[in-house]
Steps between C-alpha positions, in 0.01 A plus 500: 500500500694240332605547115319380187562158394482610189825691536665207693681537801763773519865411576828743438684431243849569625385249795447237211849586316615423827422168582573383127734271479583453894414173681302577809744306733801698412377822419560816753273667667311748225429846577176621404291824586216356280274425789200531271648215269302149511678197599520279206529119496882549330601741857435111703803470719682853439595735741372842461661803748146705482559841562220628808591846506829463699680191489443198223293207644648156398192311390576122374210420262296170560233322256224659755546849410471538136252743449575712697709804534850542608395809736248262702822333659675828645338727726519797447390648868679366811275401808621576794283466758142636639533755747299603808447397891436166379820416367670629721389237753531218248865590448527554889399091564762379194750700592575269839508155258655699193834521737464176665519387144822683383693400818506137373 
């Protein structure tokens, strides 16, 4: 469920102290674990290390995403592959051109 519009969209304030008064070409990377934060139309061509859990995510902010929320760009869950008889196969068949490949 998305919030009121009435309340306007909800972005943390340390997260705007930070950007003030930076230029977004020669600002550092900003750490942030304010996933729920909004991007704004001032955060356009920061850098923000996004905190998933473990490690910060370096997400460079583009026109496209405003609106959205700084936790939509780091995953928090790491895929690592579906299991089973069937994969096992799969991987069998790459594994031949996989080292073909590193040899060059």
């Amino acid at each position: 469920m998305s919030r009121s519009s009435k309340k306007g969209p909800f972005i943390d304030p340390k997260l705007i102290k930070k950007i003030q008064g930076l230029k977004p070409d020669q600002a550092p990377v900003i750490k942030t674990w304010a996933r729920s934060s909004e991007i704004s139309p001032e955060m356009v061509g920061f850098a923000f290390g996004v905190h998933n859990g473990k490690d910060f995510i370096e997400v460079r902010i583009a026109e496209d995403m405003v609106g959205h929320r700084l936790g939509e760009f780091s995953p928090t869950r790491k895929f690592t592959r579906h299991g089973g008889k069937m994969q096992k196969e799969i991987e069998k068949k790459d594994a031949p051109a996989a080292a073909a490949s590193a040899k060059k």
